[in-house]
KEKOL-121908 format. One record per atom (N, C-alpha, C): residue in one letter; x, y, z. Coordinates in steps of 0.001 Angstrom, whole numbers, plus 524288, in hexadecimal, padded with zeros to 5 digits. Atoms other than C-alpha are relative to their C-alpha. Layout:
REM residues N
aXYZ
...
***
This chain:
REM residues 83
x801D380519801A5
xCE575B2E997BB5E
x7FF097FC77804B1
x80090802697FBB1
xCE7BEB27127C8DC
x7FA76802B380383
x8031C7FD2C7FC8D
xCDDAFB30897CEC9
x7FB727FE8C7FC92
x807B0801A68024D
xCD0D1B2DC87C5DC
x801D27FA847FF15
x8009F804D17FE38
xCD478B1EC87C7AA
x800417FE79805A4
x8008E802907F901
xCD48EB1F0C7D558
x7FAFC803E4800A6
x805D47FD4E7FFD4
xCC855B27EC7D54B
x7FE107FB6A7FC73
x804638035E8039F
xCC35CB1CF47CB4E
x7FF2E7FB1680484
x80174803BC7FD61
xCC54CB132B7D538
x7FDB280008804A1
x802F87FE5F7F8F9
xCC185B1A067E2A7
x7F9CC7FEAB7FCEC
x8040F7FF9680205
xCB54DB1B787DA50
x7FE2B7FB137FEFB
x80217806D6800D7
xCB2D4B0CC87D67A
x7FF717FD1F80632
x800E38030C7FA5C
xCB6FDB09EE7E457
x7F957801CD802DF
x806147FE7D7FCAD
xCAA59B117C7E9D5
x7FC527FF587FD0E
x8075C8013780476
xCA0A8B0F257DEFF
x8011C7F993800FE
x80078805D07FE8B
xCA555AFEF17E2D1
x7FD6080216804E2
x801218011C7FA97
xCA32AB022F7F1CF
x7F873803197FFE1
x804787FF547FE68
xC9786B08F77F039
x7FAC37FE327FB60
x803BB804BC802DE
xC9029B02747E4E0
x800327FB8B7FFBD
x80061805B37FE98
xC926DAF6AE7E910
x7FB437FF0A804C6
x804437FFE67FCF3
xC861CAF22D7F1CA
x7FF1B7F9B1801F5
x80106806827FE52
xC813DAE5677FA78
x7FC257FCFB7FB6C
x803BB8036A80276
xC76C8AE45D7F14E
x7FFFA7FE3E7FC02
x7FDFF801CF8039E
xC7E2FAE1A27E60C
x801877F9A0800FC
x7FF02805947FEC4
xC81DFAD59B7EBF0
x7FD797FE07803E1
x8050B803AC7FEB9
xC75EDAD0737F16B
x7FCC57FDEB7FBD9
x801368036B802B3
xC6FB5AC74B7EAFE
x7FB66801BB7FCEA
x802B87FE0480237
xC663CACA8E7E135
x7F98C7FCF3800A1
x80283801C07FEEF
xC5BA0AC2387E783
x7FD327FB747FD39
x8025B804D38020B
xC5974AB7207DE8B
x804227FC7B801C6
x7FAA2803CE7FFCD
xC5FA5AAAC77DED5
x803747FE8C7FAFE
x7FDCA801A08054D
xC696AAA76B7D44E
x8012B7FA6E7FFDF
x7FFCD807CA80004
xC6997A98347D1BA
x806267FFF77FBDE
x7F9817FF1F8034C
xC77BBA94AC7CC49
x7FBD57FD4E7F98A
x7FFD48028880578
xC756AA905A7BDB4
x802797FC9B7FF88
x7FE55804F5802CE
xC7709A84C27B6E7
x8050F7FF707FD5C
x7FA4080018800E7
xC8448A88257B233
x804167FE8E805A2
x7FBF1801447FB09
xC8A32A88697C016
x7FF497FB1180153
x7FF3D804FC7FEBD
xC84A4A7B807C257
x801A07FC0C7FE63
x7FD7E804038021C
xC88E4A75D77B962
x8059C800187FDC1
x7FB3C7FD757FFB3
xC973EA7DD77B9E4
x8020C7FAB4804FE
x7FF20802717FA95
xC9542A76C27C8EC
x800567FA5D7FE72
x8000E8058F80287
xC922AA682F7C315
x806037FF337FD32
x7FA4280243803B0
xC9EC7A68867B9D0
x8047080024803D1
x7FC6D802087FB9E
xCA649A6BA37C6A6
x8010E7FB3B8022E
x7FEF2805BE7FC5E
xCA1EBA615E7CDF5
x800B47FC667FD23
x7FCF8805D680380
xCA2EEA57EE7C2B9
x806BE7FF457FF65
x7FC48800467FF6E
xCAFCFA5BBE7C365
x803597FF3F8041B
x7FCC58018B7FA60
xCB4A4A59B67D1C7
x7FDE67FB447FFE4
x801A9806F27FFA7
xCAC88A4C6A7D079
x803337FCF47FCF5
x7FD41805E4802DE
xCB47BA48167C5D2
x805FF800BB80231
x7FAB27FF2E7FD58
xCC156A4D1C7CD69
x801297FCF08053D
x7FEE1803017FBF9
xCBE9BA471F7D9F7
x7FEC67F9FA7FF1A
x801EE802897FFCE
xCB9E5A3AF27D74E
x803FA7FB4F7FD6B
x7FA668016880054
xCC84AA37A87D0FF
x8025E7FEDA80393
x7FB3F7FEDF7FD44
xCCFD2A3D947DAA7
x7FD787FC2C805A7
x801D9803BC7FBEE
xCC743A345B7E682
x803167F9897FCDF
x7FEAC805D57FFEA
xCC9D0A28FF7E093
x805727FE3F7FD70
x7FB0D800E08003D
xCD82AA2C4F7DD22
x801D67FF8380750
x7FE827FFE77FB18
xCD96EA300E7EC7E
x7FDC67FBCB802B9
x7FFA4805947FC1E
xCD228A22E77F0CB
x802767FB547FE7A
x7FCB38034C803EB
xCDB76A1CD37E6A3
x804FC7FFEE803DC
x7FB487FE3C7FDCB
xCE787A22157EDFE
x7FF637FEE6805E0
x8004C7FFC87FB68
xCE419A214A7FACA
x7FEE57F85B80265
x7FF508041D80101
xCDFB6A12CB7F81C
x803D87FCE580091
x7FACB8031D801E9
xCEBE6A0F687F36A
x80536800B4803BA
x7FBDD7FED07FB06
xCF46AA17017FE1F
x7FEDD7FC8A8047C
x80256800D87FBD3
xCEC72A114880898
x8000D7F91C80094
x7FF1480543800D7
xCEA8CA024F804AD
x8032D7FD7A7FA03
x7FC7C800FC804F9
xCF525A006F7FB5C
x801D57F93B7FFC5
x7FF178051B80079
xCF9019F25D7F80D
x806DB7FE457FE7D
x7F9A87FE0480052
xD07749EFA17FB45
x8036E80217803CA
x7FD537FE4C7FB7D
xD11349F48080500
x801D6805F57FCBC
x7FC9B7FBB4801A2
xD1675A025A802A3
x806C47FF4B8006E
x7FB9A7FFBE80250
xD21CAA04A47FB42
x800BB7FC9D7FAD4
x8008B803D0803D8
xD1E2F9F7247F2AB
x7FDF7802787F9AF
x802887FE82805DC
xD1E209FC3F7E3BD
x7FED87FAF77FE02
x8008580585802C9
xD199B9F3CF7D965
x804B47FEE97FBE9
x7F9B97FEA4803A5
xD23AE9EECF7CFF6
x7FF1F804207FD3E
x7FF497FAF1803DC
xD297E9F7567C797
x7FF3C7FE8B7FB0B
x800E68002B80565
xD27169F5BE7B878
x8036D801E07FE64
x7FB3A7FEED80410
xD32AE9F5807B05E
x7FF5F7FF8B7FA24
x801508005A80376
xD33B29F7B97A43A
x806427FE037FCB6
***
């Protein structure tokens, strides 16, 4: 049994190495234009990092704002709220 599966595979190994060819993977000489699905696969991306960054900027010039020219001496909280 081990012996006609390793004869099954020597055999796959050389029918890969030798039917395999360059010209299988050269290009078939046209051009292929992407389709209208990918572009518009590509559009829903970028609508989506546009609506991600465009938060996260104006949380980080929020923060950086506020670290930078803060109003107040550090350490000064505001009161506390009791209840």
């Amino acid at each position: 049994m081990k012996s006609g599966m390793k004869n099954l595979m020597i055999w796959i190994g050389w029918i890969t190495v030798f039917g395999s060819s360059v010209a299988y993977a050269a290009p078939a000489g046209e051009t292929n234009s992407l389709s209208l699905l990918v572009y518009l696969f590509l559009a829903v991306i970028a609508l989506i990092i546009c609506t991600q960054v465009i938060p996260a900027c104006v949380l980080f010039f929020g923060v950086t704002k506020n670290s930078f020219f803060a109003k107040g001496k550090k350490g000064e909280d505001k009161e506390e709220v009791r209840s």
